[in-house]
VODREN-994717 format. One record per atom (N, C-alpha, C, CB): residue number from 1; residue in one letter; z negated, x, y negated. Coordinates in Angstrom, 3 decimals. Glycine has a CB too. Layout:
N
    k  r         z         x         y
  NUM  A         Z         X         Y
...
***
This chain:
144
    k  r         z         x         y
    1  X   -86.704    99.183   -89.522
    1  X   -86.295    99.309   -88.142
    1  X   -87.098   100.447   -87.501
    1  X   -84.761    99.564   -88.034
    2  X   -87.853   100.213   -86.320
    2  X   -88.491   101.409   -85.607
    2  X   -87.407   102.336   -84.887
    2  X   -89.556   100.870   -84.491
    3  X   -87.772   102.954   -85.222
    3  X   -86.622   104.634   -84.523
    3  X   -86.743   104.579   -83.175
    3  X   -87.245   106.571   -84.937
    4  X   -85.596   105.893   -82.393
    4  X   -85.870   106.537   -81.927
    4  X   -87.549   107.169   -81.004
    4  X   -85.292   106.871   -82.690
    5  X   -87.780   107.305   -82.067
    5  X   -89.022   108.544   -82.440
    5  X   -90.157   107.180   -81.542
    5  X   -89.466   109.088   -84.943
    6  X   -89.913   106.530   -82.382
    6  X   -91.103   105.127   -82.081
    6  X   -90.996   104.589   -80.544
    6  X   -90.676   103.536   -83.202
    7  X   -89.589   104.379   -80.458
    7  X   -89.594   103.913   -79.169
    7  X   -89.637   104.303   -78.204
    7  X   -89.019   103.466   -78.946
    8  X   -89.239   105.629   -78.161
    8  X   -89.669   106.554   -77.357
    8  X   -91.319   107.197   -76.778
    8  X   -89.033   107.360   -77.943
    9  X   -92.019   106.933   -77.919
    9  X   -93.414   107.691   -78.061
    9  X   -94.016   106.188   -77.112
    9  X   -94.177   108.113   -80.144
   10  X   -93.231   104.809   -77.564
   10  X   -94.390   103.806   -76.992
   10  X   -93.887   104.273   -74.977
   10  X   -93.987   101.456   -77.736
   11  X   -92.635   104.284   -74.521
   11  X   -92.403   104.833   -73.201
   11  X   -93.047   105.582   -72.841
   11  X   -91.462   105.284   -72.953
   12  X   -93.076   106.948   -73.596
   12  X   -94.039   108.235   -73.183
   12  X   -95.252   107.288   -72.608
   12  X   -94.591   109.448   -74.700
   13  X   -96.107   106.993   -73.934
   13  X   -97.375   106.299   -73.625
   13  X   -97.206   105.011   -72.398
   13  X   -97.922   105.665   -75.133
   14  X   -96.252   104.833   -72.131
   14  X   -96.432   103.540   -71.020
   14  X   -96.452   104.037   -69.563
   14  X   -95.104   102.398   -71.109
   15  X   -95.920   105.434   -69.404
   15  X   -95.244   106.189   -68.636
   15  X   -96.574   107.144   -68.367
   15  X   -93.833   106.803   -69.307
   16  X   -97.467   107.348   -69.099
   16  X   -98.812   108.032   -68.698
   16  X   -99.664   107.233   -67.919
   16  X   -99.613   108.442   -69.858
   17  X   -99.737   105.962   -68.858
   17  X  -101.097   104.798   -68.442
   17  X  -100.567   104.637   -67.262
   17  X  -101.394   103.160   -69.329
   18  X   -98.932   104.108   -66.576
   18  X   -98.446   104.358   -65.126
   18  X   -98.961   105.074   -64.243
   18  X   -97.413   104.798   -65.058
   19  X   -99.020   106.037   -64.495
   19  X   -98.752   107.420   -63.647
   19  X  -100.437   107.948   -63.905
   19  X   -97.220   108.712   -64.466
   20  X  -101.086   107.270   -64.649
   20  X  -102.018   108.129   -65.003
   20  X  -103.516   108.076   -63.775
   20  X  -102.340   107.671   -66.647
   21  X  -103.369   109.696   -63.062
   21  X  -104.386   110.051   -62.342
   21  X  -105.352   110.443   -62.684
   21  X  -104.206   110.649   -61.717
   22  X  -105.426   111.008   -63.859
   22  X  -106.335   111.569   -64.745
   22  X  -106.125   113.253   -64.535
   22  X  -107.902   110.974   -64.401
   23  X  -104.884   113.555   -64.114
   23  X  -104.259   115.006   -64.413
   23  X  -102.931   114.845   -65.129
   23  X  -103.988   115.889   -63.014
   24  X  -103.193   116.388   -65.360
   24  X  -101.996   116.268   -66.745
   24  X  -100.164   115.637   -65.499
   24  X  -101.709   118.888   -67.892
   25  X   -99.341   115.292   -66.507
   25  X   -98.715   114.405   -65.625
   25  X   -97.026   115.455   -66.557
   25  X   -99.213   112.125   -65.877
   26  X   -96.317   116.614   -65.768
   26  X   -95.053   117.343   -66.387
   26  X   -94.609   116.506   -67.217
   26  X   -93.920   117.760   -65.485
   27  X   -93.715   117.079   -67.845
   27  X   -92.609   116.094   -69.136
   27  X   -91.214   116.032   -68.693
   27  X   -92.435   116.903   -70.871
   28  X   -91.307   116.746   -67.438
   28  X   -90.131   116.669   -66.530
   28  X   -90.084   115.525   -66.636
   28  X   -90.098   117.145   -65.175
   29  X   -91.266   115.092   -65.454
   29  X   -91.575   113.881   -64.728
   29  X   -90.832   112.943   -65.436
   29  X   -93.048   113.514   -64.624
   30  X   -91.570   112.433   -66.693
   30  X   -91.505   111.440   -67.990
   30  X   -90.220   111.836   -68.162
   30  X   -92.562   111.626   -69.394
   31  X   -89.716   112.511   -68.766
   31  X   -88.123   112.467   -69.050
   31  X   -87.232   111.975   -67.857
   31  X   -87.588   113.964   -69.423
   32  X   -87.574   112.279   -66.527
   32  X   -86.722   111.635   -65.543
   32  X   -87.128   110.031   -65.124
   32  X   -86.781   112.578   -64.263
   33  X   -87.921   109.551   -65.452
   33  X   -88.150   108.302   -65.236
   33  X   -88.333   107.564   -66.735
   33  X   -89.365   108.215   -64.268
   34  X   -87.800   108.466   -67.423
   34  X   -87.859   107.303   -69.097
   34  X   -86.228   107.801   -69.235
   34  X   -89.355   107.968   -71.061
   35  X   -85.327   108.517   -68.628
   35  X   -84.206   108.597   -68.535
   35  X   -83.723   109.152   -70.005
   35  X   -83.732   107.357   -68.027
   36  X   -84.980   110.165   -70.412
   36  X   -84.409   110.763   -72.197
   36  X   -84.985   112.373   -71.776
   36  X   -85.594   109.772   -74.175
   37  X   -84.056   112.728   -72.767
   37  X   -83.789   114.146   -73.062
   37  X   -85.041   114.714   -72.805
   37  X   -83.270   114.468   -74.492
   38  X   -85.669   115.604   -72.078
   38  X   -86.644   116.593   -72.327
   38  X   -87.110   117.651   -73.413
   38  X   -86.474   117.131   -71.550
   39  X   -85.531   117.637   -73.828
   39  X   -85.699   118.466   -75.551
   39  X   -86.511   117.790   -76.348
   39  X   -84.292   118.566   -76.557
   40  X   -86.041   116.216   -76.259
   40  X   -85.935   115.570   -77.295
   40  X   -87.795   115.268   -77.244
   40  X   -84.669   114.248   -77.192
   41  X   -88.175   115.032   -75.862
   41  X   -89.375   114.137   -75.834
   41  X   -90.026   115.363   -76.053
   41  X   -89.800   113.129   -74.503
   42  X   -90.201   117.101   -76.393
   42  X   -90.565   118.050   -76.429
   42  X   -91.291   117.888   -77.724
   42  X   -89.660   118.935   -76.185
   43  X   -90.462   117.346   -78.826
   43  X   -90.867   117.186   -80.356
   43  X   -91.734   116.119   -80.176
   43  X   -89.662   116.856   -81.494
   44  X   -91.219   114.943   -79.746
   44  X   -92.179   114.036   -79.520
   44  X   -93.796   113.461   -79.148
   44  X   -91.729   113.836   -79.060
   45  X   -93.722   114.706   -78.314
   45  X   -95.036   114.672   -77.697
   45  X   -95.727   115.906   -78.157
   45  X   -94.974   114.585   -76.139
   46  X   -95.109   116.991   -78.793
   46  X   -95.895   117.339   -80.026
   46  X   -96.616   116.765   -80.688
   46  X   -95.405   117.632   -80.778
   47  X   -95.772   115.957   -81.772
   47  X   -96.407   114.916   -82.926
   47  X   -97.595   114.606   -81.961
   47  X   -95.331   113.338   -83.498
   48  X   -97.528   113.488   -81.059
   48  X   -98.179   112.782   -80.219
   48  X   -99.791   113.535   -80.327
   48  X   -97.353   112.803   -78.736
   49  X   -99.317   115.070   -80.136
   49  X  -100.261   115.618   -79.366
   49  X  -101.220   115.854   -80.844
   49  X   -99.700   117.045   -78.306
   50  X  -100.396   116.621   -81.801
   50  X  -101.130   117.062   -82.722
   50  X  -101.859   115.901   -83.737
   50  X  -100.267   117.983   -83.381
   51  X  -101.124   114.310   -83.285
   51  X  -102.145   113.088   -83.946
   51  X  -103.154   112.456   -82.961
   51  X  -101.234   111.761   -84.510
   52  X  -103.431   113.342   -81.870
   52  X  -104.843   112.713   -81.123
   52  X  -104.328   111.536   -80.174
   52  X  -106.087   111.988   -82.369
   53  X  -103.154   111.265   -80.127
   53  X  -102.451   110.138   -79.035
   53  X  -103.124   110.444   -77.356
   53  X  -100.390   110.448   -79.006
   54  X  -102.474   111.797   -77.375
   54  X  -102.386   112.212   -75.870
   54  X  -102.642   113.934   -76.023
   54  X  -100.651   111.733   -75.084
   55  X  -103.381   114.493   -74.552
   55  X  -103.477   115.782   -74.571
   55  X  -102.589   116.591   -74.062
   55  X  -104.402   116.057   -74.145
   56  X  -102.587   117.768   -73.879
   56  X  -101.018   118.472   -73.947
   56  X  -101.407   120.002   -72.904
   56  X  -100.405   118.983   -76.108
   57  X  -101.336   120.448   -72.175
   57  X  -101.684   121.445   -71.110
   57  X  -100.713   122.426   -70.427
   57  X  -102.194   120.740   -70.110
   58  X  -100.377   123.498   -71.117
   58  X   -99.088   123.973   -70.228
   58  X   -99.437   125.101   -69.060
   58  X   -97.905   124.691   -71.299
   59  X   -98.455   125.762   -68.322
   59  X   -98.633   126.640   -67.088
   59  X   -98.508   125.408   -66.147
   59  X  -100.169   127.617   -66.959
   60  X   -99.062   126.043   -65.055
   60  X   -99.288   125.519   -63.888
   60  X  -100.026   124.521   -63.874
   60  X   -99.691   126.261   -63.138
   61  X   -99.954   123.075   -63.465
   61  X  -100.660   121.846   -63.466
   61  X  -100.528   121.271   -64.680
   61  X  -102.001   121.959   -63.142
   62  X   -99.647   121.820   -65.735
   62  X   -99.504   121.310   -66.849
   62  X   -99.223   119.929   -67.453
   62  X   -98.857   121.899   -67.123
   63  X   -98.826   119.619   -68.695
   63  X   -98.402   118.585   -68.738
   63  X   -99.201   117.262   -69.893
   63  X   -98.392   118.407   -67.330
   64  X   -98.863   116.274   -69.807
   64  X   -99.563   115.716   -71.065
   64  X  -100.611   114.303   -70.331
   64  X   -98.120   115.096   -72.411
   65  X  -101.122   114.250   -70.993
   65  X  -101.877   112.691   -70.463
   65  X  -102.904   112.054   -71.691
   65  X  -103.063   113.008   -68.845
   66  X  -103.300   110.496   -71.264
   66  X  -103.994   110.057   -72.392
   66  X  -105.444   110.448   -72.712
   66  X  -103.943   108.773   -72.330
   67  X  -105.841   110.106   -73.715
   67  X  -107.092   110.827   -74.371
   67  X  -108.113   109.631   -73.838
   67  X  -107.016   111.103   -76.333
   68  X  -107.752   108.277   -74.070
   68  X  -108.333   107.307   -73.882
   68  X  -107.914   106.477   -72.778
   68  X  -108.355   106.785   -74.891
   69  X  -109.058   105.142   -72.294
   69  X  -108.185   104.433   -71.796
   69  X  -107.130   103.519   -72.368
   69  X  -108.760   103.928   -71.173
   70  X  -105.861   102.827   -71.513
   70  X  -104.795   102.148   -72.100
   70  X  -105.247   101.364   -73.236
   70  X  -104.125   101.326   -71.154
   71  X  -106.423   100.615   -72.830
   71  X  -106.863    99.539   -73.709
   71  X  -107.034   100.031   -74.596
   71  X  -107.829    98.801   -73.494
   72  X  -107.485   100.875   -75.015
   72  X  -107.926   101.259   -76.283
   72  X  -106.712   102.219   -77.010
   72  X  -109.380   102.041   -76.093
   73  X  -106.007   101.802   -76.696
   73  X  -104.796   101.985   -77.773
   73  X  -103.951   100.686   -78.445
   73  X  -103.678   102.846   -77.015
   74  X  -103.633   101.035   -79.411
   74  X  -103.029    99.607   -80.202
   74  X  -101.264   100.316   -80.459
   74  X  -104.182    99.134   -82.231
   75  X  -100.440    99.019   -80.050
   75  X   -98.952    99.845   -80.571
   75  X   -98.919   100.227   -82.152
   75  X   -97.480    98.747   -80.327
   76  X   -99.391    99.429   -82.895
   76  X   -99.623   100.090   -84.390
   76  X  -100.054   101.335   -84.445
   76  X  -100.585    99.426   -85.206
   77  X  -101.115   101.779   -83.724
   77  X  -101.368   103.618   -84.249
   77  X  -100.664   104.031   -83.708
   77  X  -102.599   104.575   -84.024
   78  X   -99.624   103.888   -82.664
   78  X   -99.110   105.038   -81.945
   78  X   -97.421   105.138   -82.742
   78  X   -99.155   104.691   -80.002
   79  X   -97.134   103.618   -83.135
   79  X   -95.981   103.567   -83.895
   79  X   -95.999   104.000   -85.600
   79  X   -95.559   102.149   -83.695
   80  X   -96.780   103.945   -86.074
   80  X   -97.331   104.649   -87.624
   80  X   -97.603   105.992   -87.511
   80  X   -98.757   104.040   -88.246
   81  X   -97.986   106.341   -86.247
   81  X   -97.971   107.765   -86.231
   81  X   -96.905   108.365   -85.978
   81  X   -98.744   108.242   -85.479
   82  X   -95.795   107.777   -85.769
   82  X   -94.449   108.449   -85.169
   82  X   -93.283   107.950   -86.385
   82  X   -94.012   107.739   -83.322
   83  X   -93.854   106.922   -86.994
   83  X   -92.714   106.465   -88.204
   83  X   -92.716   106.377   -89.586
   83  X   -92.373   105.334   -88.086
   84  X   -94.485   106.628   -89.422
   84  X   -95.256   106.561   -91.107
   84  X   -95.536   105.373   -91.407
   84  X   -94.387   107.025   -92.424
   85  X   -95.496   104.682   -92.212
   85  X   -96.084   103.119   -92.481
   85  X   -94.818   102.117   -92.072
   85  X   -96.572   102.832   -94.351
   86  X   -95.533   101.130   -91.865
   86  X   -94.766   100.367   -91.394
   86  X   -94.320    99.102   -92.668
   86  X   -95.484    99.926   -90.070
   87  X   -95.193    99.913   -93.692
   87  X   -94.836    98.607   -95.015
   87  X   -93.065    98.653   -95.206
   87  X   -95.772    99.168   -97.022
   88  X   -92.844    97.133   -95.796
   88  X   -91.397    97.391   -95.875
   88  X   -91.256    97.607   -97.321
   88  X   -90.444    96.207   -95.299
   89  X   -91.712    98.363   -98.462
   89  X   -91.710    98.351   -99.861
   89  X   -92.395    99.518   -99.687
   89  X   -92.290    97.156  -100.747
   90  X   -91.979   100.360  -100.560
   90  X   -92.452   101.826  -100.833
   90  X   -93.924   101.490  -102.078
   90  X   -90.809   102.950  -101.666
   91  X   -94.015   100.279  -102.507
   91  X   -95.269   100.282  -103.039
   91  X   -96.231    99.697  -102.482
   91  X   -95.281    99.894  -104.071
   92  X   -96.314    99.132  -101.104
   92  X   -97.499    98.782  -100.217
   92  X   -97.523   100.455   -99.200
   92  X   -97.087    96.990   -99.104
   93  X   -96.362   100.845   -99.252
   93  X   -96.808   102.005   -97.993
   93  X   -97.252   103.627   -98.132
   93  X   -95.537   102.148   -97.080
   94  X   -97.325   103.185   -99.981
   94  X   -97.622   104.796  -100.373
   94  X   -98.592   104.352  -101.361
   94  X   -96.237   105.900  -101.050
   95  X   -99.662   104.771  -101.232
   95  X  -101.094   104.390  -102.574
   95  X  -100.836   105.100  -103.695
   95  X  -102.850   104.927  -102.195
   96  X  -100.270   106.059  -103.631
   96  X   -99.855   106.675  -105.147
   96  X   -98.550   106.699  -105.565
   96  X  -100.196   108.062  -105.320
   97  X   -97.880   105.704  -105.020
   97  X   -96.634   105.032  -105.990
   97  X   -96.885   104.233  -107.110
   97  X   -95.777   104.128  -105.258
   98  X   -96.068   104.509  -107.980
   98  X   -96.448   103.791  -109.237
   98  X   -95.268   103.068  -109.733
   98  X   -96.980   104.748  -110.336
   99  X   -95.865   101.835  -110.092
   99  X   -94.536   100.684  -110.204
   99  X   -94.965   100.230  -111.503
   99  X   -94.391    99.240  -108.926
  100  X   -93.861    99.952  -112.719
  100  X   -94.026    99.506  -114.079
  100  X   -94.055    98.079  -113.911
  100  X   -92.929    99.986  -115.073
  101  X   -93.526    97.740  -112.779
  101  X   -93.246    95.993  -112.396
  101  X   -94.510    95.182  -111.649
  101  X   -91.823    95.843  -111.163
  102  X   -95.369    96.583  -111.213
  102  X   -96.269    95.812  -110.264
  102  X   -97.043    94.620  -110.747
  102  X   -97.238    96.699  -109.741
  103  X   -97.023    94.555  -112.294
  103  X   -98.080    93.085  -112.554
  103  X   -97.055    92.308  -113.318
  103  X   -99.772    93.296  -113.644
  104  X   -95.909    92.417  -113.107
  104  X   -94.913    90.910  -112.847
  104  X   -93.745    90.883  -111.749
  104  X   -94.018    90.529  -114.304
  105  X   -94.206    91.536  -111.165
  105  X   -93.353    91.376  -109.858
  105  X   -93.827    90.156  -108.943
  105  X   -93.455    92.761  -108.961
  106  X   -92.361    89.295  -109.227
  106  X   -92.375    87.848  -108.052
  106  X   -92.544    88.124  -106.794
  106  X   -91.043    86.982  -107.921
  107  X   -91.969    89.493  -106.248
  107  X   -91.621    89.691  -104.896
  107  X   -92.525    90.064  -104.184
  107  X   -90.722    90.459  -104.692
  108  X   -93.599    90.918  -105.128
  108  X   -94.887    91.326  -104.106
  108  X   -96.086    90.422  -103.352
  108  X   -95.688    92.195  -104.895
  109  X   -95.946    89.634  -103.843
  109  X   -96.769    88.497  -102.434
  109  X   -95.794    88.417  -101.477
  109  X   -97.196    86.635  -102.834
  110  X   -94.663    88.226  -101.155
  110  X   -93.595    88.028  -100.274
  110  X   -94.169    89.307   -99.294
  110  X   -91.908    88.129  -101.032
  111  X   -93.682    90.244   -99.913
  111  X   -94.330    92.023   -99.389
  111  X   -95.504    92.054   -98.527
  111  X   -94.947    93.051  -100.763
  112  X   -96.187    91.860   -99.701
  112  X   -97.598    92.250   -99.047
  112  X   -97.931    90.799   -97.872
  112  X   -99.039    92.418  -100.580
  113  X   -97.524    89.301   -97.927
  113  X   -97.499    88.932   -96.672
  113  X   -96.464    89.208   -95.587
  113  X   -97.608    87.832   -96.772
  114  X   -95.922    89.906   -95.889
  114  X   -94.691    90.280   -94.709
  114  X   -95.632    91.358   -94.088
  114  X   -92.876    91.004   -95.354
  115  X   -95.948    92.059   -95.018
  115  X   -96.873    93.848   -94.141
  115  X   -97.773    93.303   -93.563
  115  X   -97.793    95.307   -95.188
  116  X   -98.699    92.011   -93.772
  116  X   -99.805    91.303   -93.211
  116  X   -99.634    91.603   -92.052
  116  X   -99.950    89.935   -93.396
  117  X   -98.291    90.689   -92.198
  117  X   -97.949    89.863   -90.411
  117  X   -97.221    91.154   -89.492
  117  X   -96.362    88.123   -90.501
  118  X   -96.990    92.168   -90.076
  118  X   -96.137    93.087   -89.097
  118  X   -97.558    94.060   -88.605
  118  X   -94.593    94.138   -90.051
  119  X   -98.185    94.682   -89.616
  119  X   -99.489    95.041   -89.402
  119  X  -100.235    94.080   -88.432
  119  X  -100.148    95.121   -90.693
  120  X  -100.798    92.951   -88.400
  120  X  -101.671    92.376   -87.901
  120  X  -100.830    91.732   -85.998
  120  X  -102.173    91.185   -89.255
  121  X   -99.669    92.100   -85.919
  121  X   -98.650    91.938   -84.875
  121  X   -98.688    92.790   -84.300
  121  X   -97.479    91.751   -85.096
  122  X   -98.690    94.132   -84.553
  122  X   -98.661    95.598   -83.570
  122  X   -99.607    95.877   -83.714
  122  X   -97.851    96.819   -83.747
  123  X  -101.120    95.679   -84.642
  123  X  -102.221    96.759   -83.977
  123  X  -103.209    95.691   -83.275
  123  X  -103.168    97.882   -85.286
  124  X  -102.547    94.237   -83.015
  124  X  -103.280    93.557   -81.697
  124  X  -102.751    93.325   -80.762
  124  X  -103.790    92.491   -81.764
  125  X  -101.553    94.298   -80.658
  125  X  -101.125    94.342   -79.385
  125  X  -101.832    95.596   -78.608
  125  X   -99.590    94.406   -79.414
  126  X  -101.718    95.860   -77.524
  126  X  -102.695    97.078   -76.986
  126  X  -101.535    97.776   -76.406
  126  X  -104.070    96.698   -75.774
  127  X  -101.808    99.075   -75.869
  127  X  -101.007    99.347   -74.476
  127  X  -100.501    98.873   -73.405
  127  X  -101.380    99.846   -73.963
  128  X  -101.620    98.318   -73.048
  128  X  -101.794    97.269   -71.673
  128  X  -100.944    96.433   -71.873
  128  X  -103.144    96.464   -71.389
  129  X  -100.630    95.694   -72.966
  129  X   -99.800    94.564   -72.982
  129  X   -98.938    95.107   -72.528
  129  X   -99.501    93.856   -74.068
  130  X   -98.184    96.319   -72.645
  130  X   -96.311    96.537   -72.549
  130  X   -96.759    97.425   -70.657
  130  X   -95.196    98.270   -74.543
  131  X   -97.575    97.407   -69.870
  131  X   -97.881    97.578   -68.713
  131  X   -97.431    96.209   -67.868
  131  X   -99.305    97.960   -68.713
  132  X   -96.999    95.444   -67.893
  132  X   -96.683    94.304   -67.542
  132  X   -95.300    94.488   -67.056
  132  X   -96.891    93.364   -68.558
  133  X   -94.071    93.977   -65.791
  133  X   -92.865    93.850   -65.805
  133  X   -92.611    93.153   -66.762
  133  X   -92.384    93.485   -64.825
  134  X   -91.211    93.336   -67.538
  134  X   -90.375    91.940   -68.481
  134  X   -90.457    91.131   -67.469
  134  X   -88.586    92.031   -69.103
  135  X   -89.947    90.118   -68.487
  135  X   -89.945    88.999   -67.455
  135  X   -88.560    88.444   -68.602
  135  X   -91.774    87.828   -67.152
  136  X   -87.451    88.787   -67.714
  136  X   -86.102    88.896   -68.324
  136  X   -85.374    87.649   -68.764
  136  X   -85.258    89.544   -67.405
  137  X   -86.434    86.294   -68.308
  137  X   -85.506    84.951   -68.614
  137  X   -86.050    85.056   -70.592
  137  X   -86.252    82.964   -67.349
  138  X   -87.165    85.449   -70.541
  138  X   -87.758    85.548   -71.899
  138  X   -86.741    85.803   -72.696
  138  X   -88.802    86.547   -72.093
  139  X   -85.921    86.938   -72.676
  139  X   -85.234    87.355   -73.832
  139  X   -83.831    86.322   -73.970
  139  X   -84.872    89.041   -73.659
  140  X   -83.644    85.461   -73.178
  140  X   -82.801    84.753   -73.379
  140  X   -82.768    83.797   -74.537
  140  X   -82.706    84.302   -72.411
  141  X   -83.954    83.478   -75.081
  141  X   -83.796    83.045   -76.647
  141  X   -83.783    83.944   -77.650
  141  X   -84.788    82.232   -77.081
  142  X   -83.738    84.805   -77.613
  142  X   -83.147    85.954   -78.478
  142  X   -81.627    86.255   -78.047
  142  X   -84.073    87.359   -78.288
  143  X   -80.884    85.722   -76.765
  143  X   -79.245    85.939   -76.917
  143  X   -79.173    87.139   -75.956
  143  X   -78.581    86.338   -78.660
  144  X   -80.200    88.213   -75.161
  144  X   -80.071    88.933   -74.882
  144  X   -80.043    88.895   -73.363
  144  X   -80.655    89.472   -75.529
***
């Protein structure tokens, strides 16, 4: 399940490419129009800052903005950077785990095509994609 942490960081980032003049843009701002804590998005956009996401500027004119353009961000780096791997098995998402089962384990093709498809799902999605309004009849086959 993506956190908090994740879903928040993809807003931040949707909430720059918005707004983005190409000056740093407060965290006021972003916290009052992403309707979350300023404490909270404080840690957040740390991480952010210190994994090369977005740049970070305080004083006067301060504030954070993107490094790149939208396009050239994928939701996979920005969500792996805020949640760690996205494998669902602690032996696809850590290279120096060591498993006594790994060469008769039934389950790891299951695994490793599940990480395929979740991997190959979020890092071809871009930024840009989630720049778009919902389009709210959509979620109605999901019940929502």
């Amino acid at each position: 399940m993506i956190s908090t942490r994740g879903r928040y960081a993809l807003r931040v980032m949707i909430d720059l490419a918005e707004n983005n003049t190409g000056s740093y843009i407060p965290l006021k701002d972003i916290a009052a129009r992403q309707e979350i804590s300023k404490k909270y998005l404080e840690i957040i956009v740390h991480d952010m800052v210190a994994g090369g996401l977005i740049a970070g500027s305080s004083g006067k004119g301060g504030g954070y903005r993107l490094l790149r353009p939208a396009e050239d961000y994928s939701i996979g780096e920005i969500l792996e950077l805020m949640e760690g791997t996205l494998s669902p098995v602690a032996c696809l998402g850590n290279g120096n785990y060591a498993c006594s089962r790994r060469e008769n384990c039934r389950t790891l093709p299951l695994w490793i095509e599940y990480d395929k498809l979740v991997k190959d799902f979020f890092y071809s999605k871009k930024l840009t994609d989630l720049l778009a309004p919902p389009q709210p009849e959509s979620y109605y086959a999901y019940g929502i």
